[in-house]
LOFIVEX-893239 format. One record per residue (C-alpha): residue in three letters; x, y, z. Coordinates in steps of 0.2 Angstrom, whole numbers, padded with zeros to 4 digits, always signed. Example, Ala and Ser with C-alpha at 12.3 -4.5 7.8 and 13.67 -1.06 7.14 Angstrom:
ALA+0062-0022+0039
SER+0068-0005+0036
// end
This chain:
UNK-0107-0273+1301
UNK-0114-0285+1291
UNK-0132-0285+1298
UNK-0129-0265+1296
UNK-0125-0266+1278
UNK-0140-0279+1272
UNK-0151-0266+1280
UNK-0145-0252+1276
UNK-0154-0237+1265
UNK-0143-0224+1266
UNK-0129-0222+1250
UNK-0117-0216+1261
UNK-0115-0224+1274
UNK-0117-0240+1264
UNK-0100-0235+1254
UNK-0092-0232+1272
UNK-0095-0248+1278
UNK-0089-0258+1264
UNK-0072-0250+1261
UNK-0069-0254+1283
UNK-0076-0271+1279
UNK-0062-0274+1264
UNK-0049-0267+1277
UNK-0054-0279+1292
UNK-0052-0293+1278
UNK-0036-0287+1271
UNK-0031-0286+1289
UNK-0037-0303+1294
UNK-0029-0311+1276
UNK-0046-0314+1270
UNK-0043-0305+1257
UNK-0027-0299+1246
UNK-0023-0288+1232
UNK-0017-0298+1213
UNK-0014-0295+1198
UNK-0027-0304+1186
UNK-0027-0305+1167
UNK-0043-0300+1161
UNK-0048-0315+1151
UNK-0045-0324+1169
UNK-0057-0311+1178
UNK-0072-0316+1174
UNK-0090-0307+1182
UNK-0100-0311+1197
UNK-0118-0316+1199
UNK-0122-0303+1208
UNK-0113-0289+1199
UNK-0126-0274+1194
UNK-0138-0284+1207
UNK-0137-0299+1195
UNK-0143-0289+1179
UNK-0133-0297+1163
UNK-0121-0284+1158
UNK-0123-0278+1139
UNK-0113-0280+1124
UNK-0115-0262+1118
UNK-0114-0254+1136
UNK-0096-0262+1138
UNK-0091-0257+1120
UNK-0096-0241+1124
UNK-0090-0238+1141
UNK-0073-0243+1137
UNK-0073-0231+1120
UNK-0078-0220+1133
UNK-0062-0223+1144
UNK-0050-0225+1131
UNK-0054-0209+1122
UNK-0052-0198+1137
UNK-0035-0205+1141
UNK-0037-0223+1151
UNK-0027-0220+1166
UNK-0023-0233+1180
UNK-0025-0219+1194
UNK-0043-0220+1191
UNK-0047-0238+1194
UNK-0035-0243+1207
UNK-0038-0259+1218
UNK-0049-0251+1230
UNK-0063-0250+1218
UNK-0059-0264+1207
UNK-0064-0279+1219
UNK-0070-0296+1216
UNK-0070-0312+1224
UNK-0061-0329+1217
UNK-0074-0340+1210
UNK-0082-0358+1223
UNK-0072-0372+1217
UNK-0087-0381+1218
UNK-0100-0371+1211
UNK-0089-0359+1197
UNK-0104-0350+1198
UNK-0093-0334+1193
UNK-0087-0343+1176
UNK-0105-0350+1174
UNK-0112-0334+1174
UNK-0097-0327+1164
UNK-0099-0339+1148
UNK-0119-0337+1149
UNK-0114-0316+1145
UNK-0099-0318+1132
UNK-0106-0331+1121
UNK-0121-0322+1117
UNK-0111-0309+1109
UNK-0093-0306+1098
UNK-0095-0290+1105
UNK-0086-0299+1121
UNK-0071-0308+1122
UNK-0073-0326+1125
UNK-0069-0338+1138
UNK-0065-0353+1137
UNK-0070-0368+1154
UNK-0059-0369+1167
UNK-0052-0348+1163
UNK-0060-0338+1177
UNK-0052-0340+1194
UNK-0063-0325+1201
UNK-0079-0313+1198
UNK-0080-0295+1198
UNK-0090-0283+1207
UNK-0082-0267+1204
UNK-0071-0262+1187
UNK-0084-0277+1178
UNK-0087-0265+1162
UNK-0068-0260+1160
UNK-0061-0277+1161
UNK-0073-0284+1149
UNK-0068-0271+1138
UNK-0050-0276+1142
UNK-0054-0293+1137
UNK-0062-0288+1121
UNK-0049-0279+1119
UNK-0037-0291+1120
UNK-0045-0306+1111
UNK-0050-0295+1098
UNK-0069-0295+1101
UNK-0079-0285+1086
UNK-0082-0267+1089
UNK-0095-0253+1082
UNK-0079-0241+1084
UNK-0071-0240+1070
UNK-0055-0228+1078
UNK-0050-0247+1089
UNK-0051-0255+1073
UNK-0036-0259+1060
UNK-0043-0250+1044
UNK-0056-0264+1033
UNK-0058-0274+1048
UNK-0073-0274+1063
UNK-0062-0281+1076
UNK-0053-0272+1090
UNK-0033-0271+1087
UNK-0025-0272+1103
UNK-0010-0261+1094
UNK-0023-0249+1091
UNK-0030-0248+1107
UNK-0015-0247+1116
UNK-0006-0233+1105
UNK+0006-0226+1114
UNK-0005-0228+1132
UNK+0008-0238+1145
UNK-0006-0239+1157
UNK-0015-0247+1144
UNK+0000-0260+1139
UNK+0002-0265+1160
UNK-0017-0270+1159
UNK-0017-0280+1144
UNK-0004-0290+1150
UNK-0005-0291+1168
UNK-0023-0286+1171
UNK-0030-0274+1183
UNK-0023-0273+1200
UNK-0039-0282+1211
UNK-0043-0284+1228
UNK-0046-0302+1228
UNK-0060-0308+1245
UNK-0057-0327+1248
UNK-0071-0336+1240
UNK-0075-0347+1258
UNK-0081-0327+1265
UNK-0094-0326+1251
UNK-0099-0342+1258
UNK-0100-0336+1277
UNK-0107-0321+1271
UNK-0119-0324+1256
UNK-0125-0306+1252
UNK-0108-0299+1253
UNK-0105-0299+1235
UNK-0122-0290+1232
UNK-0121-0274+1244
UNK-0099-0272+1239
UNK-0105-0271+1220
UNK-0122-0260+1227
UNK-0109-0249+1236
UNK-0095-0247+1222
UNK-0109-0245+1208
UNK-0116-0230+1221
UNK-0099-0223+1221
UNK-0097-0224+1203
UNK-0111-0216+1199
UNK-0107-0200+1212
UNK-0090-0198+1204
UNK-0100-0198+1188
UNK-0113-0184+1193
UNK-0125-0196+1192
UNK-0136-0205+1208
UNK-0150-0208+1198
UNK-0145-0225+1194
// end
């Protein structure tokens, strides 16, 4: 399956193959499903094929969410996946901190926070994070009136979705970091496959 999915071309089939892969791993406890706050979920290398994500493309992809109504039955565990960060390498909070200190647009993080990295649901939990921490924001509707940065208050209004995920986090499937290690293009065609699905749901396979 693996030798399938690092050759394969066809969108479909690609997404098939990486929700039986996360079952043969939740089945074989090589993976489980957490809770993780989002300022302890940090991004992966390879998330978006290792393009760094962007400050205004979080801000406004979690305005986005929050305006239609943010809603944990659209993001459950099976699409927001990520693998706990090498021990010895912390590439995931590496990578992490070289994104959100660029910017105030993100929340911060500060060494030794990030016990995993994201390859699906990255976007919304940064914007969780911001969120959270009180990142700045072009949106003036999150903001407390006279100020620039995101109230958590205000975001979270009367949303109780929104409340569970500022305090507990999103609900993750969690793959062991030792599998990324076996398997070092895992991480690249999960968050390939989840991004292709995103995109579907969105009318959009263009990108």
């Amino acid at each position: 399956m693996y030798k399938q999915a690092t050759e394969c071309e066809d969108a479909a089939k690609l997404v098939c193959l990486v929700y039986t892969t996360i079952d043969i791993l939740l089945a074989d406890g090589a993976a489980y499903s957490q809770h993780l706050k989002p300022e302890h979920m940090g991004v992966h290398p390879a998330n978006r094929a290792g393009k760094k994500m962007v400050d205004l493309s979080m801000q406004k992809k979690g305005f986005k969410i929050w305006k239609a109504g943010f809603s944990l039955k659209l993001c459950p565990k099976e699409k927001a996946v990520a693998f706990e960060d090498n021990p010895s390498t912390l590439a995931a909070e590496k990578h992490t901190i070289a994104i959100t200190s660029r910017s105030q647009l993100f929340g911060q993080y500060l060494p030794g926070s990030v016990q995993a990295g994201s390859v699906g649901a990255s976007h919304l939990n940064q914007w969780l994070h911001a969120a959270t921490s009180g990142a700045q924001s072009q949106y003036t509707e999150l903001c407390d009136k006279g100020s620039d940065r995101i109230s958590r208050g205000m975001a979270e209004g009367q949303n109780d979705d929104l409340r569970v995920s500022f305090l507990k986090g999103l609900e993750w499937t969690m793959i062991k970091w030792q599998i990324a290690e076996m398997y070092p293009l895992l991480p690249s065609w999960f968050q390939r496959a989840l991004n292709i699905e995103h995109h579907i749901g969105q009318g959009d396979v263009s990108k």
